[in-house]
Every structure is written in C-alpha cells, then in structure tokens.
C-alpha positions in Angstrom: 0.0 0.0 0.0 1.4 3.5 -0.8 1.5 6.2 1.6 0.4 9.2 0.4 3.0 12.3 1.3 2.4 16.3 0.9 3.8 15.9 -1.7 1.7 14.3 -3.4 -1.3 16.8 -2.9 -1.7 19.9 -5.3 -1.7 22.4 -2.2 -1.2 25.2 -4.1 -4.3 28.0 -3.3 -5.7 25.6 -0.8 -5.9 26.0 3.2 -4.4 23.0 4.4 -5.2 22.0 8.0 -1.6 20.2 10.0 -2.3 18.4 13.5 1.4 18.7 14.5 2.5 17.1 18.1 3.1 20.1 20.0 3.0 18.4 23.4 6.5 19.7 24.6 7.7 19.6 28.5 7.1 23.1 29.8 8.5 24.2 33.0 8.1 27.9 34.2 6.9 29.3 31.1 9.9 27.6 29.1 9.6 24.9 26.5 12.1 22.2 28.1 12.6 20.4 24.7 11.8 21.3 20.9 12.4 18.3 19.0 9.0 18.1 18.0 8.7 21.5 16.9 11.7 21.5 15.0 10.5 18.2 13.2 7.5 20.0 12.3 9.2 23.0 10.5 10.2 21.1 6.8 6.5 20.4 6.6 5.1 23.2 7.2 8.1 25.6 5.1 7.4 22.8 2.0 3.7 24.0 2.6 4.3 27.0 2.9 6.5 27.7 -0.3 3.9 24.8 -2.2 1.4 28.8 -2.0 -0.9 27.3 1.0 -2.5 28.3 3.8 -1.1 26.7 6.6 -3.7 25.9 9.7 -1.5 24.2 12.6 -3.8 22.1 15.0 -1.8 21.2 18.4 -2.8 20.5 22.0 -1.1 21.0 25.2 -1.2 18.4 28.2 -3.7 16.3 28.7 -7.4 17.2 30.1 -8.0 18.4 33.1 -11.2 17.5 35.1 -13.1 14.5 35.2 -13.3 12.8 32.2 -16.1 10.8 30.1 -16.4 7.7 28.3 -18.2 6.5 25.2 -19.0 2.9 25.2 
C-alpha cells in the first residue's frame, strides 16, 4: 500500500489544516525540549513555499477535570 506524502497533494491556493504534536515539557513558562517543533518545521516551510495556507492544530497536556467515556 502506498502512503500518500504532501507531496503528493496539489496544495497550491488551498488551506491546508496540519495536526502537529506540540506536546512539549514546559517548566516555568519555558519549553524544556523542541524536537518536536523543529520536526514540524520542513512540513510546514514545504507547505508554505507549495502557495498554501497553513492551519497548525496542536494541543497542550492532557485534560483536566473529570473525564467521560463512550461505550
């Protein structure tokens, strides 16, 4: 089966929505480690110079509160 890469997708004109793993270690208002930033940054430049519109969709952490289930 092939995988299907940005670069395989006419982009150009087109708002193109990224979920990027943002969930870095934070400590005191400081981002402890950007690897997964800085892994992010290829893919989004490529997209970038490819004339889209780049939407980046992250999350920080994990819930807080109590939590539900669907089953």
């Amino acid at each position: 089966m092939n995988k299907k890469t940005v670069r395989d997708i006419d982009v150009q004109g087109k708002r193109v929505l990224v979920r990027v793993d943002f969930n870095v270690p934070v400590k005191e208002g400081r981002v402890g480690d950007d690897t997964r930033i800085r892994a992010a940054i290829p893919t989004i430049q490529y997209l970038l110079e490819q004339g889209a519109a780049v939407v980046l969709m992250s999350h920080l952490g994990r819930p807080k509160g109590p939590t539900t289930s669907c089953g």
